[in-house]
MIMIZA-727230 format. One record per residue (C-alpha): z, y, x. Coordinates in steps of 0.2 Angstrom, whole numbers, padded with zeros to 4 digits, always signed. Layout:
<domars>
ZYX
...
</domars>
This chain:
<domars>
+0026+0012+0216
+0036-0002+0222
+0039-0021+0216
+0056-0015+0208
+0047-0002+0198
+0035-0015+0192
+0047-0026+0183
+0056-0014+0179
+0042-0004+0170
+0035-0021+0164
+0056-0027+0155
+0053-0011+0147
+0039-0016+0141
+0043-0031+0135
+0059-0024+0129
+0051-0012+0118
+0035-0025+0112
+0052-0035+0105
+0064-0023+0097
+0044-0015+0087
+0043-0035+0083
+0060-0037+0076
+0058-0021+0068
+0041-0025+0057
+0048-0039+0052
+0064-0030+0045
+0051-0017+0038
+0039-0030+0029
+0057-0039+0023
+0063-0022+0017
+0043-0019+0009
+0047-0037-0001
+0065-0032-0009
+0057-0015-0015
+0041-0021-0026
+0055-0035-0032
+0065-0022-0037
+0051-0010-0045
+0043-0028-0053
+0060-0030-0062
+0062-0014-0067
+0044-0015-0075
+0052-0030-0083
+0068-0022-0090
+0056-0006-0097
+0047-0021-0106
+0062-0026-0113
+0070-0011-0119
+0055-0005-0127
+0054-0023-0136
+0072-0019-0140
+0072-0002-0145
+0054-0007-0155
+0064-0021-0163
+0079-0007-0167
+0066+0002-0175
+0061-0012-0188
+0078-0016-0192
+0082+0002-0197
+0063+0003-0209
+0073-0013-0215
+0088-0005-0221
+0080+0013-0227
+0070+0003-0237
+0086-0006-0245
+0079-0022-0242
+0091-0037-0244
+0094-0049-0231
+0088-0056-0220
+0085-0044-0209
+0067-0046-0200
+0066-0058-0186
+0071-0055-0167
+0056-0054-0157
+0053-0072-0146
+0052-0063-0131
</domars>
């Protein structure tokens, strides 16, 4: 094996050790906006159940004929 194939095989090398670098660091960037994403979404089921929970009281509150005013929004 020559000098030429040395730094050649060694540029690859270092080529390779620089696009893997770049590429875990898109990766553990990619990683980050995912559980963001899946943390709001367990947010906005929170919400919607405190919603539809909230729906629910509202609609006991007219069945029942009770006057106004209707029961309290929830404070969250």
């Amino acid at each position: 094996m020559g000098p030429e194939a040395i730094v050649a095989a060694a540029i690859a090398l270092g080529g390779s050790w620089f696009v893997t670098r770049g590429d875990r660091a898109r990766i553990d960037a990619l990683e980050k906006q995912v559980e963001n994403l899946w943390e709001g979404r367990r947010e906005d089921d929170r919400r919607i159940r405190a919603r539809d929970d909230h729906i629910d009281v509202l609609e006991a509150h007219i069945w029942e004929r009770k006057p106004p005013p209707p029961p309290a929004r929830p404070t969250d």
